[in-house]
LOTIDO-939608 format. One record per atom (N, C-alpha, C, O): residue in three letters; x, y, z; atom name. Coordinates in steps of 0.1 Angstrom, whole numbers, always signed. Layout:
BEGIN
REC/rest/c1/c2/c3/atom
REC/ALA/X/Y/Z/CA
...
//
This chain:
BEGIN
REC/rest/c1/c2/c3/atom
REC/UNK/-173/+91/-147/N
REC/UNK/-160/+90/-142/CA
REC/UNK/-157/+100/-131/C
REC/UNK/-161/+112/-133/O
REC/UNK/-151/+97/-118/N
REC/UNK/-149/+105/-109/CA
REC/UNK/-132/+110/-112/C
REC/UNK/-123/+101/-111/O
REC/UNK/-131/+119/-116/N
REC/UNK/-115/+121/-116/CA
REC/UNK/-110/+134/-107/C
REC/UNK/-100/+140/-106/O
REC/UNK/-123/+136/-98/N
REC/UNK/-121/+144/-86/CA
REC/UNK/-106/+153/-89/C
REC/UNK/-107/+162/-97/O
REC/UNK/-96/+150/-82/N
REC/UNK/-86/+159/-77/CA
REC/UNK/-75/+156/-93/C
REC/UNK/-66/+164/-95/O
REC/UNK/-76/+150/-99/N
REC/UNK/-72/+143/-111/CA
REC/UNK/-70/+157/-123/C
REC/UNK/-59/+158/-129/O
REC/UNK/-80/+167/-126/N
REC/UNK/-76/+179/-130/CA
REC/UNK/-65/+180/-130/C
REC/UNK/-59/+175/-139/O
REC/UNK/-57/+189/-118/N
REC/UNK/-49/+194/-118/CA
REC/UNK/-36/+185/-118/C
REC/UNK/-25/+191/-116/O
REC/UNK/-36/+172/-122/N
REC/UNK/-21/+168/-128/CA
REC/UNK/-20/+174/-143/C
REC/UNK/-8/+177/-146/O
REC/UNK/-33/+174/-153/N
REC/UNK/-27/+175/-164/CA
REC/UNK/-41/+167/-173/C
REC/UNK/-43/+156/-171/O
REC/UNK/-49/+176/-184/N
REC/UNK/-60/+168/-190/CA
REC/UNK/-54/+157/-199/C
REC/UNK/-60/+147/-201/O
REC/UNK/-37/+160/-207/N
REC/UNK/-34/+154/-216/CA
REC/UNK/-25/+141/-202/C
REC/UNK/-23/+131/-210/O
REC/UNK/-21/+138/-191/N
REC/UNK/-21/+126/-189/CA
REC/UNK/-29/+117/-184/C
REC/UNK/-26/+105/-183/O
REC/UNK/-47/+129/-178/N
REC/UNK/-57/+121/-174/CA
REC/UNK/-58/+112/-185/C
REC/UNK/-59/+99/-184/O
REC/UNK/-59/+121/-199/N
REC/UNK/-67/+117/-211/CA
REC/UNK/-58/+102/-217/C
REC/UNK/-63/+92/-223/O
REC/UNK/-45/+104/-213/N
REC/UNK/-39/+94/-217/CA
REC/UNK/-39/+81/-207/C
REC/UNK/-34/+70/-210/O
REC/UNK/-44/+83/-196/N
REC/UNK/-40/+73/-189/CA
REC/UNK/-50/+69/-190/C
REC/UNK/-48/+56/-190/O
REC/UNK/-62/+72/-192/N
REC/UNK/-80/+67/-195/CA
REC/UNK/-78/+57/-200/C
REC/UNK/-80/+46/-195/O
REC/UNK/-73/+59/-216/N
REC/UNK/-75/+50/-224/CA
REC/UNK/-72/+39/-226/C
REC/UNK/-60/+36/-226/O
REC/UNK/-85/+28/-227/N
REC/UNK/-81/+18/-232/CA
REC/UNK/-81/+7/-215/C
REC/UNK/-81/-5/-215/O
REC/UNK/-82/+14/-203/N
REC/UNK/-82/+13/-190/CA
REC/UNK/-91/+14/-181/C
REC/UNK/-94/+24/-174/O
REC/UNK/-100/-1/-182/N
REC/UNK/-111/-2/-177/CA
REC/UNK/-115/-14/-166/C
REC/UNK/-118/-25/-170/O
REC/UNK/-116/-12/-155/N
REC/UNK/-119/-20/-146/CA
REC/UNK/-137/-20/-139/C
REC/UNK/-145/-12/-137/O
REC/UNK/-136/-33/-136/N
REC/UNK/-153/-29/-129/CA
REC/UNK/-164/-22/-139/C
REC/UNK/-176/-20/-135/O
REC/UNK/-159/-19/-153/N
REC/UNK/-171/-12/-162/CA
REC/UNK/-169/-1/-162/C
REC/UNK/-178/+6/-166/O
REC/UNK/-158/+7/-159/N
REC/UNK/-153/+22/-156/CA
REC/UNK/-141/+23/-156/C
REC/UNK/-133/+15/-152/O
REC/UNK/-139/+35/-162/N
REC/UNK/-121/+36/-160/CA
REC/UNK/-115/+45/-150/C
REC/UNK/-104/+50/-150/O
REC/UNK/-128/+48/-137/N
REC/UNK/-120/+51/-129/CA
REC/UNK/-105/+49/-125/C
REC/UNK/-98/+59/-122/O
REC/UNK/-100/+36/-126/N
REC/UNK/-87/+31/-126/CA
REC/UNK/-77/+35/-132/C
REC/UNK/-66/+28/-132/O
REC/UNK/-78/+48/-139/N
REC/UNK/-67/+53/-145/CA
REC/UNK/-56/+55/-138/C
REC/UNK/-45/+54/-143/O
REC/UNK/-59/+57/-124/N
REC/UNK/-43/+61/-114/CA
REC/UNK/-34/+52/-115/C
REC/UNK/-22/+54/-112/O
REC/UNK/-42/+37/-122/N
REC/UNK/-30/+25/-128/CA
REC/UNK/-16/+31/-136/C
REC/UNK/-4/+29/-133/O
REC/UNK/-20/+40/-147/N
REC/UNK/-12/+44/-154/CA
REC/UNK/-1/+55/-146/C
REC/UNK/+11/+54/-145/O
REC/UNK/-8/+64/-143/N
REC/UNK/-1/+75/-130/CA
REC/UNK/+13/+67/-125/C
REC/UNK/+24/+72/-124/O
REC/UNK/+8/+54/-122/N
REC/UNK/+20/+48/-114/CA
REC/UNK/+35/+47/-112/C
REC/UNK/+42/+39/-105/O
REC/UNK/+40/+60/-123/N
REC/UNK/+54/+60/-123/CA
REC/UNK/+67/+60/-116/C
REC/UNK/+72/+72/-115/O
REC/UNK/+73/+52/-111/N
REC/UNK/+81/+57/-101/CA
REC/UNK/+85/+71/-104/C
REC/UNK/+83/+77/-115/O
REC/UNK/+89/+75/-96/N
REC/UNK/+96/+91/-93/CA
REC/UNK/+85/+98/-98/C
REC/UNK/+89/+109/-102/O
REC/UNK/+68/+96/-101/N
REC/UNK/+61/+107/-106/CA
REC/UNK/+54/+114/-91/C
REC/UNK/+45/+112/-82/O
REC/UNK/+63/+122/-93/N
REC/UNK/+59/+126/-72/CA
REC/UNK/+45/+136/-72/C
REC/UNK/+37/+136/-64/O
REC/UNK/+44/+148/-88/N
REC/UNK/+35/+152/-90/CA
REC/UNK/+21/+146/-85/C
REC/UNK/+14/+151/-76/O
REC/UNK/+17/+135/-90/N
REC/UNK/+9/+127/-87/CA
REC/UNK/+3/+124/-72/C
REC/UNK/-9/+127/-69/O
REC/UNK/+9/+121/-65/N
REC/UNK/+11/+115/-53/CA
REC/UNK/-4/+121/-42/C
REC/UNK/-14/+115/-38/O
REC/UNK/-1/+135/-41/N
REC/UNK/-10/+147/-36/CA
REC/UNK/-22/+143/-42/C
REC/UNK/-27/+133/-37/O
REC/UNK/-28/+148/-55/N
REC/UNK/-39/+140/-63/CA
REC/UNK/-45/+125/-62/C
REC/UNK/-55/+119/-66/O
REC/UNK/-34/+121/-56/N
REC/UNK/-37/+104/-59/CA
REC/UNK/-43/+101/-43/C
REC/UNK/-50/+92/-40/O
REC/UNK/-37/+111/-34/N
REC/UNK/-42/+109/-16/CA
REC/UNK/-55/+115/-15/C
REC/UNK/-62/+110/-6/O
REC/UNK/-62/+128/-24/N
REC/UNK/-71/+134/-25/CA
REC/UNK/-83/+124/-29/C
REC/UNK/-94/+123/-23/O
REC/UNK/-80/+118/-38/N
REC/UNK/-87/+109/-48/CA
REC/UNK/-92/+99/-38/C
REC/UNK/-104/+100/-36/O
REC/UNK/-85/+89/-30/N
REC/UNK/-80/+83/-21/CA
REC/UNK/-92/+84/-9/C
REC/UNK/-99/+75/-5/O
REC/UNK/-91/+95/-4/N
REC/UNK/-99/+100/+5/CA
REC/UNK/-111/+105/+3/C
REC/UNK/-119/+110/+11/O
REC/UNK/-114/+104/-11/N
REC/UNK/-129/+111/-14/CA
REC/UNK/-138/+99/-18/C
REC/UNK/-149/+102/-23/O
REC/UNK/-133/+85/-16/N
REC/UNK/-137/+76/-29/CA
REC/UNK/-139/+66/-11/C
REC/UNK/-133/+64/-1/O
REC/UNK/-150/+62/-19/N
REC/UNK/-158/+52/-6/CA
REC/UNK/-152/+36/-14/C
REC/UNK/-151/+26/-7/O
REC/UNK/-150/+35/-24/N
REC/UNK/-147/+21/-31/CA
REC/UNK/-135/+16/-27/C
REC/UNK/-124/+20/-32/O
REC/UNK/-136/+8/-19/N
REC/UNK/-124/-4/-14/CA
REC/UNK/-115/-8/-21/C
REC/UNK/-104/-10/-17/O
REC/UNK/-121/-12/-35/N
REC/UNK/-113/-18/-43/CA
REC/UNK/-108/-6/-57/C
REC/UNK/-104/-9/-69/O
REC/UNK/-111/+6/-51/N
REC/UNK/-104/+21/-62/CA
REC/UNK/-97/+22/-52/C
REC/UNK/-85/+22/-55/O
REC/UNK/-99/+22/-37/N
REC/UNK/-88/+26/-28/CA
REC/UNK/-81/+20/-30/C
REC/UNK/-70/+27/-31/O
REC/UNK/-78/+6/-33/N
REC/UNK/-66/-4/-33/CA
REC/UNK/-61/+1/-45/C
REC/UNK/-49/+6/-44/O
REC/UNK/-64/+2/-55/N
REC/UNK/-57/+4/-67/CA
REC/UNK/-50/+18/-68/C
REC/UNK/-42/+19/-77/O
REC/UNK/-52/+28/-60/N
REC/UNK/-48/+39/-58/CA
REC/UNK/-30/+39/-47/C
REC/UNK/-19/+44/-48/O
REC/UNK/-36/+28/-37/N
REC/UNK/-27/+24/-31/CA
REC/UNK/-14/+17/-35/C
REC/UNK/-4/+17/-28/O
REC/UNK/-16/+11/-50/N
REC/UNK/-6/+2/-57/CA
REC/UNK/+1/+13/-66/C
REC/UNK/+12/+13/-70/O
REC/UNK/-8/+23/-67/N
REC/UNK/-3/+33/-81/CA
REC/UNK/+7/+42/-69/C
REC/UNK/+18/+47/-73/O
REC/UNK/+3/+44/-59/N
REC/UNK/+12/+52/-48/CA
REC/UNK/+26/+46/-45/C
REC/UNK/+37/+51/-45/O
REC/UNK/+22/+32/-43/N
REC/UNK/+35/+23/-40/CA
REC/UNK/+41/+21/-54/C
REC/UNK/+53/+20/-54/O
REC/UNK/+35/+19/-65/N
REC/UNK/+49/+25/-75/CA
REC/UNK/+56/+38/-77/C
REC/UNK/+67/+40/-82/O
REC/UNK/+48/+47/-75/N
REC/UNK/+54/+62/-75/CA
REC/UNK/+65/+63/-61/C
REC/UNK/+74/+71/-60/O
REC/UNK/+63/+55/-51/N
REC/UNK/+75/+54/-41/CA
REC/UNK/+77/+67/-31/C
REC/UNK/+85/+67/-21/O
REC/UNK/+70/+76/-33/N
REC/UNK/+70/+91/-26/CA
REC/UNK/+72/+90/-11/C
REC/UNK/+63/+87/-3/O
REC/UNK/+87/+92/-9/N
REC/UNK/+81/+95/+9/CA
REC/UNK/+80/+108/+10/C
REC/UNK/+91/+111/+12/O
REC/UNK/+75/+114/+10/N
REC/UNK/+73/+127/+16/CA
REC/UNK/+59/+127/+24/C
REC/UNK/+56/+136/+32/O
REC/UNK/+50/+114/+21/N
REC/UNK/+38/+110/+24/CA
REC/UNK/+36/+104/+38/C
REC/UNK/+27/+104/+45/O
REC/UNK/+51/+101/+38/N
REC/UNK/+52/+86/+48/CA
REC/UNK/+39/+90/+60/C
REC/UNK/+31/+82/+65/O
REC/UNK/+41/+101/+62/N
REC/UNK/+33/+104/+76/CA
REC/UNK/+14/+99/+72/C
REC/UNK/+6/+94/+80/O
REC/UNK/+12/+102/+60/N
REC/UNK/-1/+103/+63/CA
REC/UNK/-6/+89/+54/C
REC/UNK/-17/+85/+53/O
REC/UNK/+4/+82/+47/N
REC/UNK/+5/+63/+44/CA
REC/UNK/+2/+59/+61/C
REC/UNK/-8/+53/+62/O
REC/UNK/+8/+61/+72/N
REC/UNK/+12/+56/+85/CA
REC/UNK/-6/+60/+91/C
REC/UNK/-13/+52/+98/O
REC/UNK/-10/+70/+88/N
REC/UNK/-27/+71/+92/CA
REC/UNK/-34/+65/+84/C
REC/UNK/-44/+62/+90/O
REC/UNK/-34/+61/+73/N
REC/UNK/-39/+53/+65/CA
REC/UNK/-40/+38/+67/C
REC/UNK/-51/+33/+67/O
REC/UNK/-29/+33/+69/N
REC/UNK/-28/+23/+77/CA
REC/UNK/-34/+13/+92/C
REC/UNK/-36/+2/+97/O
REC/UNK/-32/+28/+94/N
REC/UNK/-40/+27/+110/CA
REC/UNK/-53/+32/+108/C
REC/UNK/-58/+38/+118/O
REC/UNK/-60/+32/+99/N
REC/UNK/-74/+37/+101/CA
REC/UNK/-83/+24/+88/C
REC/UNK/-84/+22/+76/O
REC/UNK/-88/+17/+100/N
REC/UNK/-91/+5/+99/CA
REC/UNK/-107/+5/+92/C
REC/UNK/-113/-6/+91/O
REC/UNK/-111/+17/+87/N
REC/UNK/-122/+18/+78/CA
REC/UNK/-116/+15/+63/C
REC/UNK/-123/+13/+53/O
REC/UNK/-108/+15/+64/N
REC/UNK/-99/+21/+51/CA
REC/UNK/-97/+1/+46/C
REC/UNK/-91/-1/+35/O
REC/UNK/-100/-9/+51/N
REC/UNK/-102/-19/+52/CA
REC/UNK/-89/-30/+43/C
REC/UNK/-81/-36/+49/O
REC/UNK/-90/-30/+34/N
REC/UNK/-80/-41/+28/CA
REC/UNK/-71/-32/+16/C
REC/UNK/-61/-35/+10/O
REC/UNK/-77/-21/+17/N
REC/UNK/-73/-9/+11/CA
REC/UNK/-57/-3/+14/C
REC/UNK/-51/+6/+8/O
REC/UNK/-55/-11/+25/N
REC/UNK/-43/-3/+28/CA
REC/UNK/-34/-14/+26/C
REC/UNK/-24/-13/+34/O
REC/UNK/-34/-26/+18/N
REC/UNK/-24/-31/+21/CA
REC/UNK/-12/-30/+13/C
REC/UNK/-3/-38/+14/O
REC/UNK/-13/-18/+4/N
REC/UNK/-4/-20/-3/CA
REC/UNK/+2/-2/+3/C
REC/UNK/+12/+4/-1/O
REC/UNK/-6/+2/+12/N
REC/UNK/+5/+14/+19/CA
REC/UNK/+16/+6/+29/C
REC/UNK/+27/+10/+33/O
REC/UNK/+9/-6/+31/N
REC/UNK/+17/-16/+40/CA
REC/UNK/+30/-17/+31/C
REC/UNK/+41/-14/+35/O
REC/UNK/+28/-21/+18/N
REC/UNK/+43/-28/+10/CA
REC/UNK/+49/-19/+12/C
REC/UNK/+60/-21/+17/O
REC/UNK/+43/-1/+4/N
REC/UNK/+50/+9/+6/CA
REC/UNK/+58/+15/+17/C
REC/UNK/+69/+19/+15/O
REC/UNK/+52/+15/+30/N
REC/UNK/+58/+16/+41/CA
REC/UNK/+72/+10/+41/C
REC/UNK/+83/+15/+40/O
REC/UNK/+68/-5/+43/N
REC/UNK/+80/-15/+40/CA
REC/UNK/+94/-13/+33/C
REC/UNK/+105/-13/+37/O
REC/UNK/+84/-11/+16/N
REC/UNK/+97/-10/+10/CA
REC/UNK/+104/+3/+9/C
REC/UNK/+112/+6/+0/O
REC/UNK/+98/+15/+21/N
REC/UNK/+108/+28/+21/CA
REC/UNK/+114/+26/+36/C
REC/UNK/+117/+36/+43/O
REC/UNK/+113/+16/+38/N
REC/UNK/+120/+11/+50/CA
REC/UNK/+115/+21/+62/C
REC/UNK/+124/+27/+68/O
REC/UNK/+103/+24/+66/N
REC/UNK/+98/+36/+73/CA
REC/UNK/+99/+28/+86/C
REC/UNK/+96/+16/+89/O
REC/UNK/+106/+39/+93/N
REC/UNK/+111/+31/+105/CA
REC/UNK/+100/+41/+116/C
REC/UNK/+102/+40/+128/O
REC/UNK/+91/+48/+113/N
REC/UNK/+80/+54/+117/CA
REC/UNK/+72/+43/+117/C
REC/UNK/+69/+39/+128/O
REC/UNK/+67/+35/+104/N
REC/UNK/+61/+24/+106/CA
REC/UNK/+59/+12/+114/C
REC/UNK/+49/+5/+115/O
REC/UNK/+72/+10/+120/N
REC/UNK/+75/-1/+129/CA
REC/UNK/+66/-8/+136/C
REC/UNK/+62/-20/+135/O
REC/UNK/+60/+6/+148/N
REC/UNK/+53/+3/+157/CA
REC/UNK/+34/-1/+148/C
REC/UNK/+27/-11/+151/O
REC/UNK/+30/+6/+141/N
REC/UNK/+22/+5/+136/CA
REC/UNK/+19/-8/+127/C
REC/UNK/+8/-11/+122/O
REC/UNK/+28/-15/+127/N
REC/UNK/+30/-26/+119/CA
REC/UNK/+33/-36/+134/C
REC/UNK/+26/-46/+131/O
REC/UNK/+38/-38/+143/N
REC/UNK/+35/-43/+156/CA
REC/UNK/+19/-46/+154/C
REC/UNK/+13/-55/+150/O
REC/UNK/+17/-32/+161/N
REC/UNK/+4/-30/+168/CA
REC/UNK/-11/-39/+155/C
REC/UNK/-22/-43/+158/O
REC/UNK/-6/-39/+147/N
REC/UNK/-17/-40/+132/CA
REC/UNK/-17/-59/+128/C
REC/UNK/-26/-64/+122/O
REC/UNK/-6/-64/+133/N
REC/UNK/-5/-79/+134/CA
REC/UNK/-15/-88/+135/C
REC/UNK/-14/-98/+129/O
REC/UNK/-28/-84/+145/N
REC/UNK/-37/-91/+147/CA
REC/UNK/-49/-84/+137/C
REC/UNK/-61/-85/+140/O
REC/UNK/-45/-77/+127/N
REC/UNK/-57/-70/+117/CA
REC/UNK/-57/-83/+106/C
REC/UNK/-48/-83/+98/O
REC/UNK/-66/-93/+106/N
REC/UNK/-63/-101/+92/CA
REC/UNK/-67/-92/+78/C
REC/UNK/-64/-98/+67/O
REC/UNK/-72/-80/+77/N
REC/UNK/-69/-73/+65/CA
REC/UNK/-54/-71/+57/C
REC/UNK/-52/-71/+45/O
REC/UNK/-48/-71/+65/N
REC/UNK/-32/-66/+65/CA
REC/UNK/-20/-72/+70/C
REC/UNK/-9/-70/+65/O
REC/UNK/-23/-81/+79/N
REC/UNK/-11/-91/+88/CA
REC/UNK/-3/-97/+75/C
REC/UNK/+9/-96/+73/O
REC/UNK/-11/-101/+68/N
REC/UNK/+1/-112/+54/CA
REC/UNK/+11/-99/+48/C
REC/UNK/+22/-100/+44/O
REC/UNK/+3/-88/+49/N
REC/UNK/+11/-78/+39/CA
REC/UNK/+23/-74/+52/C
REC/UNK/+34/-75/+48/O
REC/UNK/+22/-69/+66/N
REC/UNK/+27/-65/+70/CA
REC/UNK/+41/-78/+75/C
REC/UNK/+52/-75/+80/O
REC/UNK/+35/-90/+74/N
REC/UNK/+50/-97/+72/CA
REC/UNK/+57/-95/+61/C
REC/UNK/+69/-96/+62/O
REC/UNK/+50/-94/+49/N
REC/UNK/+62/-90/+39/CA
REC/UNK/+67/-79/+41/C
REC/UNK/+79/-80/+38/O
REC/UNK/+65/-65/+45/N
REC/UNK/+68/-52/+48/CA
REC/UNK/+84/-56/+56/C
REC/UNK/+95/-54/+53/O
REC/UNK/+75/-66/+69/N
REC/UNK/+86/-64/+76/CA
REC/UNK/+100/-70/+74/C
REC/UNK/+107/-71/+84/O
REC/UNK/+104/-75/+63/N
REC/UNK/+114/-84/+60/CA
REC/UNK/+119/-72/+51/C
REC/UNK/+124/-78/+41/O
REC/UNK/+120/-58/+49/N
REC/UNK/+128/-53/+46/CA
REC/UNK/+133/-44/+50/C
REC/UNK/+139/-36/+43/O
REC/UNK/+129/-45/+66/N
REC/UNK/+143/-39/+75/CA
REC/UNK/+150/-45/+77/C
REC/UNK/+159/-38/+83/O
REC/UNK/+154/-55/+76/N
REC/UNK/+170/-61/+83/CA
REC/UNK/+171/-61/+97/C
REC/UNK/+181/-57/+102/O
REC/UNK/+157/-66/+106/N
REC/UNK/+158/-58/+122/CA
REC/UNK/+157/-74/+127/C
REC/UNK/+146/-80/+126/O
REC/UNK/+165/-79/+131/N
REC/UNK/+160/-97/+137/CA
REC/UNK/+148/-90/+149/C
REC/UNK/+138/-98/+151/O
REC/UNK/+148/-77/+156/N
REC/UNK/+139/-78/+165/CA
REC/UNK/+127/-83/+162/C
REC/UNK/+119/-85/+170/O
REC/UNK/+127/-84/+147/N
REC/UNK/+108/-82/+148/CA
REC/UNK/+110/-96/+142/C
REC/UNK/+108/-93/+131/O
REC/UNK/+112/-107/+142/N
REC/UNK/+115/-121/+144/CA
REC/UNK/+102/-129/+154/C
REC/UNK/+94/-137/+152/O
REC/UNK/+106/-121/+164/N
REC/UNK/+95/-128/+175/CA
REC/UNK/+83/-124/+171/C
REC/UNK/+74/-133/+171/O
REC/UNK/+79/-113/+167/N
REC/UNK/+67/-109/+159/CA
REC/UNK/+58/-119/+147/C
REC/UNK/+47/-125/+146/O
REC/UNK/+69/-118/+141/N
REC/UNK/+67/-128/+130/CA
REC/UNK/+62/-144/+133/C
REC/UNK/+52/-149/+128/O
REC/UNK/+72/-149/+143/N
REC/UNK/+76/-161/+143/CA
REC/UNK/+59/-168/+146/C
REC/UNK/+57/-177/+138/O
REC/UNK/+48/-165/+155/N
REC/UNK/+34/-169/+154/CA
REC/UNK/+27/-172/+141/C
REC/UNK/+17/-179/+138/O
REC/UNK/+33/-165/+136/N
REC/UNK/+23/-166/+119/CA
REC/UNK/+33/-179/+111/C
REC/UNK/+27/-185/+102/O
REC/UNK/+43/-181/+114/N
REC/UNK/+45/-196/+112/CA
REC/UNK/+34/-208/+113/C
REC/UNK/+36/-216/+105/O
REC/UNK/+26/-210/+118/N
REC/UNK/+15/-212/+119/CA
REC/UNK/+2/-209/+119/C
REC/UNK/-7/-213/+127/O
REC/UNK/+3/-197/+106/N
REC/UNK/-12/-192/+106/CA
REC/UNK/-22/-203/+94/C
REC/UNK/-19/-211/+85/O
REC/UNK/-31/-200/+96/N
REC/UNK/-44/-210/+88/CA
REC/UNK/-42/-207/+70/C
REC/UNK/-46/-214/+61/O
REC/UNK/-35/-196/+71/N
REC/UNK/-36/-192/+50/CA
REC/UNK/-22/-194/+49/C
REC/UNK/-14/-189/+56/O
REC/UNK/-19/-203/+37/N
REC/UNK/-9/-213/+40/CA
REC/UNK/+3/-199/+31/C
REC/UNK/+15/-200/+33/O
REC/UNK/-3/-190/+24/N
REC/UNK/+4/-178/+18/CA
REC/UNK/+6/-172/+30/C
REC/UNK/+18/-170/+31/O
REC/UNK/+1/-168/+41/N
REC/UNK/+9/-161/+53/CA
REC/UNK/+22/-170/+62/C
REC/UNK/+33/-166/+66/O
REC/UNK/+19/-180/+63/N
REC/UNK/+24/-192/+65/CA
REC/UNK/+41/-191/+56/C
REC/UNK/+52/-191/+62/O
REC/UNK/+40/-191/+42/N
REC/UNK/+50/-194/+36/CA
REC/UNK/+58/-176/+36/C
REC/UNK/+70/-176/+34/O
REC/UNK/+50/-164/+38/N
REC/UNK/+60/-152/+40/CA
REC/UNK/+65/-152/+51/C
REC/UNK/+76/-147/+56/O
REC/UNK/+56/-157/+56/N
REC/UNK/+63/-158/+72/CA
REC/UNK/+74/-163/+75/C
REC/UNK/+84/-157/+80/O
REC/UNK/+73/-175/+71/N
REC/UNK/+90/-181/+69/CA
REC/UNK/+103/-175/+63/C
REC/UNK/+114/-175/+67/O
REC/UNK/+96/-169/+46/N
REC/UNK/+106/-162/+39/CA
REC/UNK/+116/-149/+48/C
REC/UNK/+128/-145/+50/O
REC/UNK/+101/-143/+54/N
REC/UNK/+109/-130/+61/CA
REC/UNK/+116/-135/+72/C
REC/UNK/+125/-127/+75/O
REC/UNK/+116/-143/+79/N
REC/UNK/+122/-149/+87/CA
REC/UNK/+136/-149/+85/C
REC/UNK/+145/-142/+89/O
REC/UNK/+138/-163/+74/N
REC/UNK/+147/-162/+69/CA
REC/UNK/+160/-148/+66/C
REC/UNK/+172/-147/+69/O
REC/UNK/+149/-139/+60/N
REC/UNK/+155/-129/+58/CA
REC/UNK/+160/-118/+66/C
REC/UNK/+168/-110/+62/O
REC/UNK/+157/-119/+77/N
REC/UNK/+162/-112/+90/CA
REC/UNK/+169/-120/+92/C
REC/UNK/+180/-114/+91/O
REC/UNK/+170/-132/+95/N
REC/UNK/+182/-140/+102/CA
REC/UNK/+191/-138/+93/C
REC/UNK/+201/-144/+99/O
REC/UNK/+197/-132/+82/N
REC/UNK/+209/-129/+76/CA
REC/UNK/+217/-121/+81/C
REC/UNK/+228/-118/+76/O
//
């Protein structure tokens, strides 16, 4: 088990979050548990972890456990995350997080990231919770994208700006 940067939250919530929490044949995935909103402690540990771990699919799950703990104090270094395109499908849930802290830092980065198909479906849902009709025209191409799930957020968020 890599619990790298994971020490210093605490042995008695690594030890509790371990158990019983097993993905892929490992319970690396404990950061599942971590996931508490307002657990801000976490957050720092959970970007360390994040960055030391070559697995795509620990990254993503680290990314889900971050986007329920909700922390902006991060926002800056979710926004390099995002934009660093090694980081692969891994980031799409720094995408939701962005989104849903309405990071208006993110804006442009979620522009520019449109034509990443790792991320495009996630960053139309992001962007339907600004309230910004600007980014409408953005959107409106993926009205017609080939995955009929980008296709149908696309519309939703649409919808949802036009209010």
């Amino acid at each position: 088990m890599n619990t790298g940067s994971f020490s210093g939250i605490g042995e008695a919530v690594l030890n509790g979050a371990a158990d019983g929490f097993m993905v892929g044949g490992d319970n690396r995935s404990h950061s599942g548990r971590l996931g508490v909103r307002g657990f801000y402690d976490a957050t720092e540990a959970l970007l360390e972890e994040f960055h030391s771990s070559d697995d795509n699919s620990y990254k993503w799950a680290i990314g889900a456990t971050i986007d329920n703990i909700k922390d902006k104090r991060y926002e800056d270094e979710y926004i390099k995350i995002i934009n660093d395109k090694k980081n692969g499908t891994s980031r799409q849930m720094f995408v939701w997080l962005l989104g849903r802290l309405k990071s208006t830092k993110a804006i442009d980065s979620f522009i520019n990231l449109l034509d990443d198909e790792d991320i495009n479906g996630h960053i139309i849902v992001a962007m339907k919770y600004y309230k910004n009709k600007d980014l409408i025209p953005y959107i409106e191409p993926f009205l017609n994208h080939e995955k009929t799930w980008i296709r149908r957020e696309a519309k939703k968020a649409i919808s949802k700006l036009e209010k």
